[in-house]
C-alpha positions in Angstrom: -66.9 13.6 20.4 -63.4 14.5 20.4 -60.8 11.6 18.8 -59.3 9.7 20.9 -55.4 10.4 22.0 -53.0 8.3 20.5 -49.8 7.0 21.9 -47.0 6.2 19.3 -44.1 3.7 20.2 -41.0 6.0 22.1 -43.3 8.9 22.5 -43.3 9.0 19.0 -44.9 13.1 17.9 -46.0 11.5 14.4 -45.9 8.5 12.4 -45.6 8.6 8.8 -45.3 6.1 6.1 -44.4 6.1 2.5 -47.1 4.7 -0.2 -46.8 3.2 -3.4 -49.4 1.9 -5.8 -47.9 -0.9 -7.9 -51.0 -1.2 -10.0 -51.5 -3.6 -13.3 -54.6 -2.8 -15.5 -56.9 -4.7 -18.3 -57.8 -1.5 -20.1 -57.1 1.6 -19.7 -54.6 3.2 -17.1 -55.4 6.8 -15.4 -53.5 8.4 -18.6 -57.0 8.1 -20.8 -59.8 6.3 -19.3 -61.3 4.2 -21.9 -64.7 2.2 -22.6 -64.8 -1.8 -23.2 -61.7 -2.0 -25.6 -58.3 -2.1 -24.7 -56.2 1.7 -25.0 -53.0 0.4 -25.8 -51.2 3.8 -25.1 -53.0 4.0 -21.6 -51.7 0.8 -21.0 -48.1 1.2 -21.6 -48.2 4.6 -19.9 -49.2 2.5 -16.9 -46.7 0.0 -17.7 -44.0 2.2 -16.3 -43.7 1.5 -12.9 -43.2 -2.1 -13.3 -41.0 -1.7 -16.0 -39.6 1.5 -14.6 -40.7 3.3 -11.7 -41.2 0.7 -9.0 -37.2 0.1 -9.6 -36.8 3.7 -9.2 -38.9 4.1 -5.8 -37.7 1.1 -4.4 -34.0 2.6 -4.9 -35.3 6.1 -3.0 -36.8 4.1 -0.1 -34.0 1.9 0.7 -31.2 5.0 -0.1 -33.2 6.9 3.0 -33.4 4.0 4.9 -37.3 3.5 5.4 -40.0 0.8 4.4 -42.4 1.5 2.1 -46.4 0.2 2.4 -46.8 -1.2 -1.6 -50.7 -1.1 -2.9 -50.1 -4.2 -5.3 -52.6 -5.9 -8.2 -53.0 -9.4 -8.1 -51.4 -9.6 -12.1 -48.4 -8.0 -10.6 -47.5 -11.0 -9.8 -47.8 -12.0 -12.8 -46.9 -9.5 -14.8 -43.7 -8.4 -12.8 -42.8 -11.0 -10.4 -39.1 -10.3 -10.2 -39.7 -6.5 -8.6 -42.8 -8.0 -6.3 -40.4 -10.4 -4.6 -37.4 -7.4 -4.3 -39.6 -5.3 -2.4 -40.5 -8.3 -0.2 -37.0 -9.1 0.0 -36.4 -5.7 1.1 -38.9 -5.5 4.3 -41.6 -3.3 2.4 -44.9 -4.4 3.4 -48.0 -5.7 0.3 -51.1 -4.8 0.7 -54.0 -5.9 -1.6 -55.4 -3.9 -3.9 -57.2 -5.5 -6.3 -56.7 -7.6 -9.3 -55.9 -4.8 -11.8 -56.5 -1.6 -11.0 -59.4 -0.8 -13.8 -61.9 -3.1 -12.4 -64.1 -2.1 -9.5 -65.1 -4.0 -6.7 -68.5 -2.2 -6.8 -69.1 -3.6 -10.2 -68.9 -7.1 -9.4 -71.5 -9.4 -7.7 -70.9 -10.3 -4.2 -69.5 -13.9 -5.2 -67.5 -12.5 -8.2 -66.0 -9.8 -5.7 -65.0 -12.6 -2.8 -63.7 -14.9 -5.4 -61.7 -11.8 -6.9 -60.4 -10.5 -3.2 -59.3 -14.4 -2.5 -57.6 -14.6 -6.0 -55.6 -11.6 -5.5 -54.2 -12.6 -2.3 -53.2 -16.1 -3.9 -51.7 -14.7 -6.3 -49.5 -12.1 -4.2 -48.5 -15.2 -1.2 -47.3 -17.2 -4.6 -44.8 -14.7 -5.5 -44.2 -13.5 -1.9 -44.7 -16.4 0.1 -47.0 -14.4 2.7 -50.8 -13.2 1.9 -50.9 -9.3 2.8 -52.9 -8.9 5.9 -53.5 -5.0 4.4 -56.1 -3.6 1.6 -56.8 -0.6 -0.5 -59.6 -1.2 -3.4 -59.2 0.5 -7.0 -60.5 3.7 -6.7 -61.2 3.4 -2.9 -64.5 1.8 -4.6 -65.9 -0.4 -2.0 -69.8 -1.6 -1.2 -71.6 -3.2 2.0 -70.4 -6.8 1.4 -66.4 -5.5 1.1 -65.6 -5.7 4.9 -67.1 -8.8 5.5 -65.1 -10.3 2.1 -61.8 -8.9 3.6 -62.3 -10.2 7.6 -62.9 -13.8 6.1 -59.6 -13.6 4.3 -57.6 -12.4 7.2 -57.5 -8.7 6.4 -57.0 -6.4 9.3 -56.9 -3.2 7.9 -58.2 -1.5 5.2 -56.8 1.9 3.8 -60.8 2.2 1.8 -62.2 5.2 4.1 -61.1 8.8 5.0 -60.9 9.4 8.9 -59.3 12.0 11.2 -55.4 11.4 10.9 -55.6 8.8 13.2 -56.3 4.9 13.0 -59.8 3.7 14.0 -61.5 0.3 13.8 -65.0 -1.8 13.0 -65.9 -4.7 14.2 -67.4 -6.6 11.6 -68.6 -10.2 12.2 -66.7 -10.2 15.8 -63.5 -9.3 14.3 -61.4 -5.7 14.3 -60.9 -4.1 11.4 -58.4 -1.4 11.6 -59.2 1.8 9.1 -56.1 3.5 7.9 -57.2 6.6 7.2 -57.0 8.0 3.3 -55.2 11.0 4.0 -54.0 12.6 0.2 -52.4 15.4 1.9 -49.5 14.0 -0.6 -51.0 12.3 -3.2 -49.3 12.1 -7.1 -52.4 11.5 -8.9 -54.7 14.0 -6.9 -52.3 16.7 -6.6 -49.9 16.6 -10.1 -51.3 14.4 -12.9 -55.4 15.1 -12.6 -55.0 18.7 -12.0 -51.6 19.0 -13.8 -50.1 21.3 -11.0 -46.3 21.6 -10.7 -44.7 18.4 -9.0 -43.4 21.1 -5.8 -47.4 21.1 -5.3 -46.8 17.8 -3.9 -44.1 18.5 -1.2 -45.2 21.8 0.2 -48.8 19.9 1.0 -46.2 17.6 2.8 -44.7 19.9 4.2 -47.8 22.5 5.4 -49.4 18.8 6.9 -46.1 17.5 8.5 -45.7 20.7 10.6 -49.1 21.3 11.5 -49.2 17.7 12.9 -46.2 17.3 13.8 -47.2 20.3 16.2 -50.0 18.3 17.4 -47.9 15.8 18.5 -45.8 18.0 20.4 -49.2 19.3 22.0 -49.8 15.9 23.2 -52.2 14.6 20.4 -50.3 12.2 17.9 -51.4 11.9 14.8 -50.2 9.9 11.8 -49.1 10.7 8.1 -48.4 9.8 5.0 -47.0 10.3 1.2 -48.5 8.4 -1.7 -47.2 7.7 -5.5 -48.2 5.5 -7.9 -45.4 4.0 -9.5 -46.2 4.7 -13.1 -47.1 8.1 -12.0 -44.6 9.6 -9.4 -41.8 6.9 -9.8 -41.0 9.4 -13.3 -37.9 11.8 -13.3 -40.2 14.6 -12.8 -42.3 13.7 -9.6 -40.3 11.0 -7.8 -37.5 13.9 -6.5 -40.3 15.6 -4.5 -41.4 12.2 -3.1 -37.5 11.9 -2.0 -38.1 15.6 -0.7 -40.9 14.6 1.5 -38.7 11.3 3.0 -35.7 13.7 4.1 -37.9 17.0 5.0 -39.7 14.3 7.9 -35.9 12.5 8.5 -35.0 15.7 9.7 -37.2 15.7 13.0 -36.5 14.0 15.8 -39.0 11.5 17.9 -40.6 10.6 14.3 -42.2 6.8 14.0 -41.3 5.8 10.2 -43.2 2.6 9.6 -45.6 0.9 7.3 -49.5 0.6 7.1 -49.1 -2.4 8.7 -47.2 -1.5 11.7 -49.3 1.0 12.9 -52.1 -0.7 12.5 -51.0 -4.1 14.4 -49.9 -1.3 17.0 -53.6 0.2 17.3 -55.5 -3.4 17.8 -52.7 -4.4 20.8 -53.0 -1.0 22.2 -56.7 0.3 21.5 -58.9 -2.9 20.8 -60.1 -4.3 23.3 -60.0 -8.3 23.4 
């Protein structure tokens, strides 16, 4: 079966968002995965982007003028309050994703993973003063109670799965549940610090995937993209210029949807989900 034909707002011919993982961690960050004791160095590599690079990408975003889609650990809020309530200040949408970033949903009990999915999301509204209606789970690490936990709390979209460029949705227990399609086609962790490529890997994947969809789009079929950094990874000197690459490569087409996670998915369940 063919995917369906998506319609963007103003005849949009692709919609692209801007991702950032804001991620805390217990253990070990992605620099050296570790065993049951803490790595100090792996933690203060991923200390960065709260001490560091989240300032850094929120600075990019707002000097290009778009909104960014944050991916944000509960113990952000705890651990750097004062950038989680800048970036709310400044329109970017939070989105669940876990309380730290080390600890898998798939290695909890079903209780211990509700409890930890409600927790989060208190602990984000505190700061933010609105519980994210988004998630993305550490490690896109999800089991077949994780939908069911997210519904009851209000999620209605879930970035968890890989699909075909476009939104699609579940019903799970009677409710919509919009899947944002993992995409990577620009992803810093993926594409520069696991394979250690050169950081201009990053934007000509943007780049090759942009046109080609873009194309699409002008074809009649729209689809929707985006460009993902973690903050402790691609908000450094070295990576976050290509990320600033991507925003003004797609700035420079015309009848281009720049919007959050969020957006497009409230615009699929009014447009494509039937009541």
């Amino acid at each position: 079966m063919r995917p369906i034909t998506i319609k963007w707002p103003n005849d949009a011919k692709i919609a692209v968002s801007f991702f950032v993982a804001f991620e805390a961690f217990e253990k070990f960050s992605q620099y050296r995965r570790g065993g049951d004791k803490p790595d100090y160095a792996s933690l203060a590599y991923g200390e960065y982007g709260g001490r560091a690079g989240i300032w850094r990408v929120m600075e990019t975003l707002s000097r290009n003028g778009v909104k960014g889609t944050i991916d944000t650990n509960g113990r952000v809020a705890e651990d750097f309050p004062d950038a989680l309530k800048e970036l709310q200040a400044a329109g970017h949408e939070i989105v669940g994703h876990g309380w730290v970033n080390d600890v898998y949903l798939t290695a909890l009990e079903p209780q211990q993973e509700k409890e930890l999915i409600k927790r989060t999301l208190q602990s984000l509204a505190s700061v933010t003063g609105k519980r994210p209606v988004g998630w993305v789970s550490p490690g896109h690490r999800i089991n077949e109670h994780t939908f069911d936990h997210l519904v009851e709390e209000g999620i209605y979209w879930s970035g968890d799965l890989f699909g075909p460029d476009i939104p699609e949705h579940r019903m799970i227990n009677g409710k919509p549940l919009v899947i944002m399609p993992r995409l990577d086609y620009a992803n810093d962790h993926s594409l520069i610090f696991h394979p250690k490529n050169s950081a201009r890997v990053y934007f000509e994947s943007f780049k090759t995937a942009f046109d080609y969809l873009y194309a699409e789009g002008q074809a009649g079929s729209p689809k929707l993209i985006d460009a993902l950094v973690h903050a402790h990874i691609g908000g450094r000197p070295n990576i976050i210029g290509v990320f600033e690459e991507c925003i003004r490569y797609a700035k420079g087409f015309k009848d281009v949807w720049f919007c959050t996670k969020g957006e497009i998915a409230k615009w699929y369940l009014d447009n494509y989900v039937r009541a």
